[in-house]
VEXFIKE-675299 format. One line per field, with one value per residue: residue number from 1; x, y, z of N, C-alpha, C, O in turn. Coordinates in steps of 0.1 Angstrom, whole numbers, plus 5000, padded with zeros to 4 digits. Layout:
BEGIN
k = NUM | ... $
nc1 = X | ... $
nc2 = Y | ... $
nc3 = Z | ... $
cac1 = X | ... $
cac2 = Y | ... $
cac3 = Z | ... $
cc1 = X | ... $
cc2 = Y | ... $
cc3 = Z | ... $
oc1 = X | ... $
oc2 = Y | ... $
oc3 = Z | ... $
***
This chain:
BEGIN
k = 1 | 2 | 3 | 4 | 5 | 6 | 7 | 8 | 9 | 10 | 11 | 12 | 13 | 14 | 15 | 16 | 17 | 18 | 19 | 20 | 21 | 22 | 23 | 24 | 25 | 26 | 27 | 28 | 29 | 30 | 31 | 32 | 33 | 34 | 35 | 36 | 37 | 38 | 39 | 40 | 41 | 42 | 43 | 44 | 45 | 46 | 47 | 48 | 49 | 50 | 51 | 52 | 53 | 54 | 55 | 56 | 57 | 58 | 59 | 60 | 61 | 62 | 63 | 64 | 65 | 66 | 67 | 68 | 69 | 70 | 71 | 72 | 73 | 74 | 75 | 76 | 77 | 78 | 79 | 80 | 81 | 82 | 83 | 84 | 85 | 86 | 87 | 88 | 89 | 90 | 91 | 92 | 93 | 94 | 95 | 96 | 97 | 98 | 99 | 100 | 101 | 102 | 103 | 104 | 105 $
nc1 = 4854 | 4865 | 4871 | 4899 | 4906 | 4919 | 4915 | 4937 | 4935 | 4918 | 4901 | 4883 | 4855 | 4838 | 4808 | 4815 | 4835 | 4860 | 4889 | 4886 | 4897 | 4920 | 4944 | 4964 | 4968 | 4986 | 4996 | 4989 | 5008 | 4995 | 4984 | 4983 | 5000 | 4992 | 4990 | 4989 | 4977 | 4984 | 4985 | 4953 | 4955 | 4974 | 4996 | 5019 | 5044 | 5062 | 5051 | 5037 | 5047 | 5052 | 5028 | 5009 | 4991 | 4967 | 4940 | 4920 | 4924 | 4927 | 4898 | 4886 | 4891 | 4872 | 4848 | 4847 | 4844 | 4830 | 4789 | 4763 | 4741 | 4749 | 4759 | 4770 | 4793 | 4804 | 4822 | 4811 | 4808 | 4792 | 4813 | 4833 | 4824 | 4817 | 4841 | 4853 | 4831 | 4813 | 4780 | 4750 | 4725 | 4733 | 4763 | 4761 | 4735 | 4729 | 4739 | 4755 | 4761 | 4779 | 4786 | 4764 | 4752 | 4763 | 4759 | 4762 | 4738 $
nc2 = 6094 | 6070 | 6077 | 6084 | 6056 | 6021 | 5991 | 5964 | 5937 | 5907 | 5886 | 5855 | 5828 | 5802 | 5788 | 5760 | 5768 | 5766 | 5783 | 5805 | 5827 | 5845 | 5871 | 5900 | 5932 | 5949 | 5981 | 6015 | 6043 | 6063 | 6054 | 6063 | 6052 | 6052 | 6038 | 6006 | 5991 | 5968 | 5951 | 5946 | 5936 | 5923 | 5929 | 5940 | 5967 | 5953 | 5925 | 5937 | 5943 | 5921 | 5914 | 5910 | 5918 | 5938 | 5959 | 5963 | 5944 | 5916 | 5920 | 5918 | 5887 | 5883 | 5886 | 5867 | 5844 | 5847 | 5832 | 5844 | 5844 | 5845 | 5853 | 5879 | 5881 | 5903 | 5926 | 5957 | 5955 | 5970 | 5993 | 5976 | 5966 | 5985 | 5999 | 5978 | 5981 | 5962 | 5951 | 5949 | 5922 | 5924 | 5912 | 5900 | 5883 | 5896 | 5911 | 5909 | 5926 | 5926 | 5940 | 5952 | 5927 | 5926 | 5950 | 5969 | 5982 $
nc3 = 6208 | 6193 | 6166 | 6166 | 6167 | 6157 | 6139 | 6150 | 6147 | 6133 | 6137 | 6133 | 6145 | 6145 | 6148 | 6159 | 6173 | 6160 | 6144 | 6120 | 6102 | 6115 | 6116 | 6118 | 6115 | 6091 | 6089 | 6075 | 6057 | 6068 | 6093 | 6124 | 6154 | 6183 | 6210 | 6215 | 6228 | 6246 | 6271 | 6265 | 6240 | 6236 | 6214 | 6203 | 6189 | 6176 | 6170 | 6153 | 6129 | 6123 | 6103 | 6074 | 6057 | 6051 | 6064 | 6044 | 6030 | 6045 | 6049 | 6026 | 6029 | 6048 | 6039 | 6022 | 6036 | 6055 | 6066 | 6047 | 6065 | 6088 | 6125 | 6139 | 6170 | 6192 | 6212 | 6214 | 6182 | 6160 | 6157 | 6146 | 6125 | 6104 | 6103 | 6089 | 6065 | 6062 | 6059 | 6074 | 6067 | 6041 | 6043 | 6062 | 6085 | 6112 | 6141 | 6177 | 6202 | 6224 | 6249 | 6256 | 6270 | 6292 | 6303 | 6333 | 6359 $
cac1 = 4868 | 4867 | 4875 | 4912 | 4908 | 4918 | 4916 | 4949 | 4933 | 4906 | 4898 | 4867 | 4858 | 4826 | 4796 | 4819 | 4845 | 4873 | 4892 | 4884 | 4911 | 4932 | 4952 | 4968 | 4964 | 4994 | 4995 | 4991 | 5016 | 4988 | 4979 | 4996 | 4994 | 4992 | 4991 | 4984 | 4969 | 4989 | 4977 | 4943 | 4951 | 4987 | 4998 | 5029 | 5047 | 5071 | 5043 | 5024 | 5057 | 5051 | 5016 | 5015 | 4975 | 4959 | 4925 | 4911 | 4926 | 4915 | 4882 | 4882 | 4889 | 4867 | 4835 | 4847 | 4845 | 4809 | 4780 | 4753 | 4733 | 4759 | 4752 | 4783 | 4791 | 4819 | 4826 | 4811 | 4804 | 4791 | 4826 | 4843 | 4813 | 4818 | 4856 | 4851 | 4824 | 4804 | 4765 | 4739 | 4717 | 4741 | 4777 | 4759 | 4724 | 4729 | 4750 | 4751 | 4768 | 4780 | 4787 | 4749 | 4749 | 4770 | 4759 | 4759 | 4721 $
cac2 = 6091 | 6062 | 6086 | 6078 | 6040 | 6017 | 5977 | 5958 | 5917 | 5904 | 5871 | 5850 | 5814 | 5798 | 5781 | 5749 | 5773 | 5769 | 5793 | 5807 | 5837 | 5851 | 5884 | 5912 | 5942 | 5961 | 5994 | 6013 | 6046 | 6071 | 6052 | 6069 | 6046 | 6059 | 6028 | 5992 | 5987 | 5958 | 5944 | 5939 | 5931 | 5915 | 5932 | 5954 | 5973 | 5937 | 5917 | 5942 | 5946 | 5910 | 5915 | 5906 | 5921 | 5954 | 5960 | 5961 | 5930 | 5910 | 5920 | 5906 | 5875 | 5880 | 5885 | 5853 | 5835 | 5850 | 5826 | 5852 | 5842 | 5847 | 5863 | 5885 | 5887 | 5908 | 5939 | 5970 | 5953 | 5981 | 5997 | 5965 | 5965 | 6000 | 5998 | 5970 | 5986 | 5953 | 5957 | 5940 | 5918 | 5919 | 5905 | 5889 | 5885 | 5905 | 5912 | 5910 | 5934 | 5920 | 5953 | 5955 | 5920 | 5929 | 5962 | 5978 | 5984 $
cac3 = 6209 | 6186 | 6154 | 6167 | 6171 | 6140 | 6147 | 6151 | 6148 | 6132 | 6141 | 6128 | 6152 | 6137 | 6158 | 6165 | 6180 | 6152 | 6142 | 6103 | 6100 | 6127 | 6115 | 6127 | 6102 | 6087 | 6091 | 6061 | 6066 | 6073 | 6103 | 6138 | 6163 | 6201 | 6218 | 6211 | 6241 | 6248 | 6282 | 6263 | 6229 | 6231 | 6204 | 6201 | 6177 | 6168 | 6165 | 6140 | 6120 | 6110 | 6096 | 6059 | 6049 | 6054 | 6071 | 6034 | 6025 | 6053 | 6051 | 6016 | 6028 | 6058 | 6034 | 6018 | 6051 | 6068 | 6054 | 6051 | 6075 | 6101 | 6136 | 6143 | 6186 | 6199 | 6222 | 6205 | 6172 | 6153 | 6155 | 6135 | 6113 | 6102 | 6101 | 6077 | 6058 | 6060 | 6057 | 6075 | 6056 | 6028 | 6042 | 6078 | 6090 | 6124 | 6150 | 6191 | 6211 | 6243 | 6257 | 6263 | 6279 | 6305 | 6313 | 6350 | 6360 $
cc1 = 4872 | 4871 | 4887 | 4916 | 4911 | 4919 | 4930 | 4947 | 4919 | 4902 | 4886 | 4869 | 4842 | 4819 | 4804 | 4832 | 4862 | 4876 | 4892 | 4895 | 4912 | 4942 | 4953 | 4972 | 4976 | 4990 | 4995 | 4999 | 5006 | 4982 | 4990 | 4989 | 5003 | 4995 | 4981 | 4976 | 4970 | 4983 | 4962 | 4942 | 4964 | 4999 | 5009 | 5037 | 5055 | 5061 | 5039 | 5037 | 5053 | 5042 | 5017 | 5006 | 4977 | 4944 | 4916 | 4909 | 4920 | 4899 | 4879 | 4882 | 4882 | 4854 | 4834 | 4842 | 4828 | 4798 | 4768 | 4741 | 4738 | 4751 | 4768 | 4781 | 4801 | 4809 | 4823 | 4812 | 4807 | 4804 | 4834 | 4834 | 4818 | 4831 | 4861 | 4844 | 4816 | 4789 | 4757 | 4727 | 4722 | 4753 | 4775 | 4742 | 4722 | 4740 | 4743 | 4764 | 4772 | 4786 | 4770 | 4746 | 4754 | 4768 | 4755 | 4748 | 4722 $
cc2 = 6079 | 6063 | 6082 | 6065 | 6034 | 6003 | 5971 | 5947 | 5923 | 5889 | 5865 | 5836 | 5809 | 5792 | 5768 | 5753 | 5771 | 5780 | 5794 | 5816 | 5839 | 5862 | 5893 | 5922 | 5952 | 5973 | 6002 | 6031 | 6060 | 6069 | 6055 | 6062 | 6054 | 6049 | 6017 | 5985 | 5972 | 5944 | 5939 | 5934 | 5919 | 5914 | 5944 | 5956 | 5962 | 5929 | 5922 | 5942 | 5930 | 5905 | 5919 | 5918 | 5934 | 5954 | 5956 | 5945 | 5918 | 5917 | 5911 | 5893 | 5872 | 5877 | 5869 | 5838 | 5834 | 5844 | 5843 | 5850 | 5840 | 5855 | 5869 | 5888 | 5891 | 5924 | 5952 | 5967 | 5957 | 5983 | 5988 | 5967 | 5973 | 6002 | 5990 | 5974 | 5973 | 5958 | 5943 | 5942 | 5918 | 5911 | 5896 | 5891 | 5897 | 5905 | 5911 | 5913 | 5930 | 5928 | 5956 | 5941 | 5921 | 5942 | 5963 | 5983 | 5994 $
cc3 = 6201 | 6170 | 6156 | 6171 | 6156 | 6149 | 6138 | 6151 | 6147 | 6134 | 6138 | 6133 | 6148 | 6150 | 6168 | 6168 | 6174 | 6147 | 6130 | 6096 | 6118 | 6125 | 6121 | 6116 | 6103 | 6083 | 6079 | 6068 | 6073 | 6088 | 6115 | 6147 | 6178 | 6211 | 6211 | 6217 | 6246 | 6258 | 6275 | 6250 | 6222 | 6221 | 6210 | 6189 | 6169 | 6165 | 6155 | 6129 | 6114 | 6100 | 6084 | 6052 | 6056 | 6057 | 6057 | 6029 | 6032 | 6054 | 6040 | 6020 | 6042 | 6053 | 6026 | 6024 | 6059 | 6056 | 6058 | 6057 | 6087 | 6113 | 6140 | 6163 | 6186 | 6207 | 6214 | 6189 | 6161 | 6152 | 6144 | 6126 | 6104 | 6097 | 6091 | 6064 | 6055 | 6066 | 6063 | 6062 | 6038 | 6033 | 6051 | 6077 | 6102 | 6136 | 6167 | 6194 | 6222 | 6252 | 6265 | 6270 | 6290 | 6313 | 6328 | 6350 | 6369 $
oc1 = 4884 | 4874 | 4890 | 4927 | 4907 | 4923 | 4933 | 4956 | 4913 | 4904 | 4877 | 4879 | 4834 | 4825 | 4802 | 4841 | 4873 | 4867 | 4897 | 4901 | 4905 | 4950 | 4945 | 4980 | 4977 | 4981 | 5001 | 4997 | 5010 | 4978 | 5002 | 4977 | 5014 | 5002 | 4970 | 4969 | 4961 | 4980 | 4958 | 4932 | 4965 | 5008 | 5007 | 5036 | 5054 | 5063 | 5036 | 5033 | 5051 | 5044 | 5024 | 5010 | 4986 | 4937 | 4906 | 4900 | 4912 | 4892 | 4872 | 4873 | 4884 | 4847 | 4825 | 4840 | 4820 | 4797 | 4767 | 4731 | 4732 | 4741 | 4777 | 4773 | 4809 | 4798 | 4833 | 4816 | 4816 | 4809 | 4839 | 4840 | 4826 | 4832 | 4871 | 4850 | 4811 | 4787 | 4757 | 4723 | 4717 | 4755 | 4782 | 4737 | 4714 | 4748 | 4732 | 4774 | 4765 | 4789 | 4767 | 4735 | 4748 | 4773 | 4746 | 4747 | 4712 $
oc2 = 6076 | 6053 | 6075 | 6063 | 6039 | 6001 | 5972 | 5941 | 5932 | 5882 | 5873 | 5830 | 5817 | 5793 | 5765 | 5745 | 5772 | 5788 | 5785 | 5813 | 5836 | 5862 | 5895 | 5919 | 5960 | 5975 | 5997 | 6033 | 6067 | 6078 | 6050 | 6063 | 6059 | 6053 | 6017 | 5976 | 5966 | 5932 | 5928 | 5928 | 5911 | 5905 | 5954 | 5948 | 5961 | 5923 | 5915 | 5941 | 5927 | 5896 | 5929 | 5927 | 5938 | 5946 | 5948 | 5938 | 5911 | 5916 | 5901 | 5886 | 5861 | 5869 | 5861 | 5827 | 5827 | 5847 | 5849 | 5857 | 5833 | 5861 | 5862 | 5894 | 5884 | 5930 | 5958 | 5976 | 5954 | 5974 | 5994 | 5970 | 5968 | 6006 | 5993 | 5972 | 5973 | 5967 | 5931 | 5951 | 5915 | 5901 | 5886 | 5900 | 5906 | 5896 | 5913 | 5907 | 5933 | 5924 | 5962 | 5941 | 5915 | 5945 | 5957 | 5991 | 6000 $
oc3 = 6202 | 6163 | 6147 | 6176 | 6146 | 6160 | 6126 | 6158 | 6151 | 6124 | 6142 | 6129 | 6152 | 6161 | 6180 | 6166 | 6180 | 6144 | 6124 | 6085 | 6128 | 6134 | 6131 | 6108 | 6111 | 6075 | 6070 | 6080 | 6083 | 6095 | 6115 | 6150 | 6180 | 6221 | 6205 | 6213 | 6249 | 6254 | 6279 | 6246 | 6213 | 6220 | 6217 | 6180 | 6157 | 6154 | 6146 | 6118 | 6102 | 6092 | 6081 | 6044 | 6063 | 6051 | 6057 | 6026 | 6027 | 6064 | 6041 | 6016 | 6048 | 6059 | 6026 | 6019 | 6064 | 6045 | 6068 | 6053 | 6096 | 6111 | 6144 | 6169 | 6180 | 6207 | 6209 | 6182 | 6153 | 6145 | 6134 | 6115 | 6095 | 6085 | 6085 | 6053 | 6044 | 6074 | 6058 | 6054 | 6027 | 6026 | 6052 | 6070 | 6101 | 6138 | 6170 | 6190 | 6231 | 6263 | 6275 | 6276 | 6299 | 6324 | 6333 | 6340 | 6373 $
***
């Protein structure tokens, strides 16, 4: 069910918890959005209207940003990875999932 997900913020916050980008990814018009999923992402259709970039574009300036020897953490990872088309051991060192630290035993 993630074939119909596209990411709406990309955010990058370094080891000393500053913030490096912060975007919210214009829509390009092929993309049909369903829901923004507001309550967890904050984001609604007025906020995304004022997004400047495009998913491609921030990425460029996300590869600019990650030293390569980064450790990527978020929520289902893989997914942004992929979405990006960034490549372990070429754009980051590795990643952690924090969907698998939290799992239910």
């Amino acid at each position: 069910w993630y074939n119909n997900r596209y990411p709406i913020r990309v955010a990058l916050v370094n080891g000393e918890r500053e913030v490096l980008l912060d975007e919210i990814c214009k829509l390009t018009p092929d993309v049909n959005v369903v829901s923004y999923l507001t309550p967890l992402t904050g984001i609604d259709e007025t906020s995304q209207q004022t997004a400047k970039l495009t998913l491609a574009e921030i990425t460029q300036q996300l590869r600019t940003l990650i030293p390569k020897n980064a450790v990527l953490v978020g929520q289902s990872i893989h997914h942004d990875v992929e979405w990006m088309n960034l490549l372990p051991t070429v754009d980051f060192r590795t990643s952690v999932d924090t969907a698998h630290l939290f799992q239910r035993r």
